[in-house]
C-alpha positions in Angstrom: 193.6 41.8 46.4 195.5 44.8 46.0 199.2 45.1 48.0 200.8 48.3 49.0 204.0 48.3 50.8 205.2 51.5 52.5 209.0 51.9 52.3 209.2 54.7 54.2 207.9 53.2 57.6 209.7 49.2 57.0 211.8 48.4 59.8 213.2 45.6 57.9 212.3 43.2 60.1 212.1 40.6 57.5 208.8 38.8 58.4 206.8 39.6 55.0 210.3 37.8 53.0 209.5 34.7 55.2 205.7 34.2 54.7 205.4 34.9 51.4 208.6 35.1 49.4 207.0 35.0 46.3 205.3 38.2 46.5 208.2 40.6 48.7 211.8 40.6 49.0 214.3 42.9 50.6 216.2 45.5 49.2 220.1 44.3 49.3 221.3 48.2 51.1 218.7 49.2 53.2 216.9 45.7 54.4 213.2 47.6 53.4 210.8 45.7 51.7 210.8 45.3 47.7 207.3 44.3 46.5 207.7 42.2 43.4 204.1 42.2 42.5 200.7 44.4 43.3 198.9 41.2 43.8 200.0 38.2 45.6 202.3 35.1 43.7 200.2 32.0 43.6 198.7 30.1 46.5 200.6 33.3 48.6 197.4 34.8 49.4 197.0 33.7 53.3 200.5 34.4 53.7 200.3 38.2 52.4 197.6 38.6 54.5 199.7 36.9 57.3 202.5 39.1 56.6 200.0 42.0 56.6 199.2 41.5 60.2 202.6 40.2 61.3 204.1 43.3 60.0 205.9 45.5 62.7 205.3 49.0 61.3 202.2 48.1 59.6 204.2 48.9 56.2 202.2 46.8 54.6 198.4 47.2 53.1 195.8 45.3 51.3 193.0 46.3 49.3 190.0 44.4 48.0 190.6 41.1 50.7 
């Protein structure tokens, strides 16, 4: 699975850094999401797909799930 995350429309609400830590982060200024990788860290992959749905502004997409 593919991950884009959409800086633009993050509300930096956070909830991706909680579910799956291994795979986003937040930016230190602007609270926005920081995607360290295009595919999920390992044994992450429910929780990006958690994250996907949990996301406020739907910042976040997969591909290829």
């Amino acid at each position: 699975m593919k991950i884009t995350a959409d800086t633009g429309s993050c509300v930096a609400s956070g909830q991706c850094v909680l579910l799956a830590p291994g795979t986003f982060d937040q930016d230190e200024d602007a609270g926005t999401v920081v995607l360290l990788a295009d595919e999920p860290a390992d044994g992450e992959e429910d929780a990006v797909r958690q994250a996907e749905l949990t996301c406020p502004a739907a910042a976040i997409r997969l591909s290829g799930a």
